[in-house]
C-alpha positions as CSV (number, residue, x, y, z in Angstrom):
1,X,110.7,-12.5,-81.8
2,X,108.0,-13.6,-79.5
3,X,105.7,-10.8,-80.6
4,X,105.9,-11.9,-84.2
5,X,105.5,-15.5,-82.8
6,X,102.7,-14.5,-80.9
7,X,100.9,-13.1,-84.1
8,X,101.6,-15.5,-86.3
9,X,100.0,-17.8,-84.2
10,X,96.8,-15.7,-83.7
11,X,96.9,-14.9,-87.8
12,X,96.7,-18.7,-88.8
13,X,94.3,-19.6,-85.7
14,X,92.3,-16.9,-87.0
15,X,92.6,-17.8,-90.9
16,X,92.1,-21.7,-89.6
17,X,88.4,-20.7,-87.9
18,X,87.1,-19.1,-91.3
19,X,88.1,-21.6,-93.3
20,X,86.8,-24.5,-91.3
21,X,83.4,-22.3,-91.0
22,X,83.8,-22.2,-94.6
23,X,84.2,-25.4,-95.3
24,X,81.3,-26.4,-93.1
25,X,78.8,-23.6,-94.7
26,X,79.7,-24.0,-98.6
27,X,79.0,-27.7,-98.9
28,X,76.3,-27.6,-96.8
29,X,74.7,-24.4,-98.2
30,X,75.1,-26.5,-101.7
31,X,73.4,-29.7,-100.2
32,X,70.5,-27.7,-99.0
33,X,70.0,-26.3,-102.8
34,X,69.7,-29.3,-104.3
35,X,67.9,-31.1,-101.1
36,X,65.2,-28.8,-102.1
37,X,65.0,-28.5,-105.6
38,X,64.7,-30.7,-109.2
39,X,67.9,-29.0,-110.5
40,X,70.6,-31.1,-112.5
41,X,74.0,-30.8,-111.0
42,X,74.9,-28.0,-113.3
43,X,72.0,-26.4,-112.8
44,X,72.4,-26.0,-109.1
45,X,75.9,-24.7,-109.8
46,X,75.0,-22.6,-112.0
47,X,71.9,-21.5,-109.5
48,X,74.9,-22.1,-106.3
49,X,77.0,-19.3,-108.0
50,X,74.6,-16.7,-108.9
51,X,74.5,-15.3,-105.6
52,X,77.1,-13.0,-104.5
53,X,77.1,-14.1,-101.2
54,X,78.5,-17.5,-102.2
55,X,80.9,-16.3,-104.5
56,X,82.5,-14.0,-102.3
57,X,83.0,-16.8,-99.6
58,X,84.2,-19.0,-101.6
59,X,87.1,-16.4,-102.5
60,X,87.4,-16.2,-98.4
61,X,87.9,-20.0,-98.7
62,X,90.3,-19.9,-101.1
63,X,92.3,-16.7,-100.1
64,X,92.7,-18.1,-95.9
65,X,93.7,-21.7,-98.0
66,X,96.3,-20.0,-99.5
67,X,97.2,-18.1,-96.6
68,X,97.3,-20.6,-94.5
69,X,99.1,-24.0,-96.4
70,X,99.6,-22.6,-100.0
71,X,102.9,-20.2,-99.3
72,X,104.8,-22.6,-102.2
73,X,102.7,-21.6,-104.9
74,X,103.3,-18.5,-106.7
75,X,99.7,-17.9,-106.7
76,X,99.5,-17.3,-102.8
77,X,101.4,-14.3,-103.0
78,X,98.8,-12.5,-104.7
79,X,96.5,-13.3,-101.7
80,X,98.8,-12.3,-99.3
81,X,99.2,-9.0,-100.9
82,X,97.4,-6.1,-99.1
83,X,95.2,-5.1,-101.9
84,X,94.0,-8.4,-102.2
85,X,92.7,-8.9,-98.8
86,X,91.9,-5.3,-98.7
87,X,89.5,-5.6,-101.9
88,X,88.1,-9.2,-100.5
89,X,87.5,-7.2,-97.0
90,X,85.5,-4.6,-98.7
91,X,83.2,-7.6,-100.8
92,X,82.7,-9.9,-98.0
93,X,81.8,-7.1,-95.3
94,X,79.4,-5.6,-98.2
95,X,78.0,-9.1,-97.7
96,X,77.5,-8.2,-94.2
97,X,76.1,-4.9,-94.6
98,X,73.9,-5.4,-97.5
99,X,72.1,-8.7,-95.5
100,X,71.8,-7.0,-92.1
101,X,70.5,-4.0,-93.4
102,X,68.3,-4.7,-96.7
103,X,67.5,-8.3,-96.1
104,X,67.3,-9.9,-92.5
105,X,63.9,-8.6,-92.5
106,X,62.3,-10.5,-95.7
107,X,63.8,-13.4,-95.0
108,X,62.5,-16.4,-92.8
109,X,65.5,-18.8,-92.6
110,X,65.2,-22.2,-89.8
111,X,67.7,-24.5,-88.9
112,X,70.3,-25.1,-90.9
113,X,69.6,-22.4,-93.0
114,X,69.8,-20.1,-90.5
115,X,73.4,-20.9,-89.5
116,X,74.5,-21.1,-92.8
117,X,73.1,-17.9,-93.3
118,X,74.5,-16.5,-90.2
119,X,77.9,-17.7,-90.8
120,X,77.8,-16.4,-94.6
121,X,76.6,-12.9,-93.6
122,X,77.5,-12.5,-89.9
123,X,80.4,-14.0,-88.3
124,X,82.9,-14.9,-91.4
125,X,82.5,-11.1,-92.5
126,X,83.5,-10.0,-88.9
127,X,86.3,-12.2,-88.5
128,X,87.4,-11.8,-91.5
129,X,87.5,-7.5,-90.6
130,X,89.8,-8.6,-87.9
131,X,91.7,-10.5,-89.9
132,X,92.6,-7.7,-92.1
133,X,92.6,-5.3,-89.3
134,X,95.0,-6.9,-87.2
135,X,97.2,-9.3,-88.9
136,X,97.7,-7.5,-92.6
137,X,100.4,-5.1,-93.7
138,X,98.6,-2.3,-94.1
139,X,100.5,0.1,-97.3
140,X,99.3,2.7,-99.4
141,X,96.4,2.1,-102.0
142,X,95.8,4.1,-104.9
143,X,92.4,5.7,-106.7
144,X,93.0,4.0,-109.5
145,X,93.8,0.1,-107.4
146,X,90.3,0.8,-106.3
147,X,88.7,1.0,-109.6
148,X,90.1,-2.4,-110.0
149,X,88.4,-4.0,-107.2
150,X,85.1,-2.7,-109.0
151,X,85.4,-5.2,-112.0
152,X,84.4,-7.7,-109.9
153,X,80.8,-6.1,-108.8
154,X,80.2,-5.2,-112.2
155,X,80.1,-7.8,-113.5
156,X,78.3,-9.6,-111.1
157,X,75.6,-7.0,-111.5
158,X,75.9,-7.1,-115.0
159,X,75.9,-11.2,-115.2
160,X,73.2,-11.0,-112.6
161,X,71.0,-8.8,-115.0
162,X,71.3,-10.3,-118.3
163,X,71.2,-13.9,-117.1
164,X,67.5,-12.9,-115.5
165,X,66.2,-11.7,-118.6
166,X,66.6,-15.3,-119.8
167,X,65.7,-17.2,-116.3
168,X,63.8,-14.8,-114.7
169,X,65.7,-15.7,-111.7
170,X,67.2,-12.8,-109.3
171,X,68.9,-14.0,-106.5
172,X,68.1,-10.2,-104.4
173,X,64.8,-8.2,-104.8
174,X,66.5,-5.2,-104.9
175,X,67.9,-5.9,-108.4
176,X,64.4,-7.9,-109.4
177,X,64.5,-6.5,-113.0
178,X,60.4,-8.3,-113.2
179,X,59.5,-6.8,-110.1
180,X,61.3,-3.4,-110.6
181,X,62.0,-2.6,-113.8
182,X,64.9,-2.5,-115.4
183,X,65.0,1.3,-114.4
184,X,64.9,0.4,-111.5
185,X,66.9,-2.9,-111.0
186,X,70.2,-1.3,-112.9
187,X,70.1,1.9,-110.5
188,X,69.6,-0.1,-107.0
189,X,72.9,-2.0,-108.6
190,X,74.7,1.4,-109.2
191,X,74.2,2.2,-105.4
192,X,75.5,-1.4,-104.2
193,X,78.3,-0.3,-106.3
194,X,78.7,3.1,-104.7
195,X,78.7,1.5,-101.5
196,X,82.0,-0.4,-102.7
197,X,83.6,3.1,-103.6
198,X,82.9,4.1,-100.0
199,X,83.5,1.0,-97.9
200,X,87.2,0.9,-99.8
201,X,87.7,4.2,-99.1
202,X,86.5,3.9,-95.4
203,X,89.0,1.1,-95.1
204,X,91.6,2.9,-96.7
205,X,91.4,5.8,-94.2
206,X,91.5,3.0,-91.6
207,X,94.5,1.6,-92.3
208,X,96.7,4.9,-92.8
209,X,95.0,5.7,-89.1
210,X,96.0,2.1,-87.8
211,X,99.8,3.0,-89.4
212,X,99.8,6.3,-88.0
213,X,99.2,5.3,-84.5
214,X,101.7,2.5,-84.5
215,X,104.2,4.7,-85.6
């Protein structure tokens, strides 16, 4: 009893720190769009949510809210649920991984843009690891669970694509289709997608080692 006490406590003091980073990083993220730019308010959404970054953090935000206070609506099972956080673990460390490795070094961010940054990419995606690492029920996933968690990429990529054509706005130069080429642009997006097939299945084999060991 005062082990499951114990990790309760560490789950929602955990869950509690990424969402008040969160909650600190979203809004101010948005303010520093719109400080810095003539958009109308629906055109800074519209900018806000074009970049996967944001949109996976906001589903952080919403899946450690339900997590943490939402456990009377029906809707908070479905984040509790392993796949869930196991398919949100893969798309926010991609985050991670795609922003430490392809992008730190074109970017110049200062100040608040910098620790916005830094909590977006760095810290919320590790936490976040340990969150699923530690304090989730790890079960069995299937092939064909994981083919579901690609919807979500795809059609980013696929938004992302289609609504540059029209705006000739790309929010990573690695799918710049008027840099690249389209060539180009929709085959850097096929290897981001790759990279989700791998990282789940890297996290899959982590969890049936984590659930052998505690056996």
């Amino acid at each position: 009893m005062e082990k499951q006490n114990t990790t309760k406590i560490g789950n929602e003091v955990l869950l509690g720190i990424i969402l008040a980073l969160e909650l600190y990083a979203l809004p101010t993220q948005f303010y520093l769009l719109i400080e810095q730019s003539e958009f109308t308010l629906f055109g800074a959404l519209v900018r806000f949510f074009s970049f996967f970054t944001i949109l996976t953090n906001s589903v952080v935000l919403i899946c450690s809210t339900f997590n943490l206070f939402g456990r009377r609506f029906k809707i908070s099972a479905f984040f509790r649920k392993n796949a869930t956080v196991t398919a949100i673990t893969v798309y926010i460390v991609i985050v991670g991984l795609v922003f430490n490795l392809l992008l730190r070094q074109v970017v110049d961010l200062k100040g608040l843009h910098r620790i916005v940054s830094e909590i977006f990419h760095t810290v919320v995606p590790i936490l976040f690891f340990f969150y699923w690492l530690f304090y989730v029920d790890l079960e069995k996933i299937s092939f064909k669970t994981i083919m579901l968690w690609l919807i979500y990429p795809i059609i980013y990529v696929v938004y992302t694509l289609f609504h540059g054509v029209y705006t000739d706005f790309y929010p990573y130069p690695f799918i710049d289709a008027v840099k690249l080429g389209f060539p180009t642009a929709i085959t850097n997006g096929l290897f981001v997608l790759f990279s989700f097939v791998i990282l789940s299945y890297v996290l899959i084999f982590v969890s049936k080692l984590k659930n052998i060991l505690i056996r």
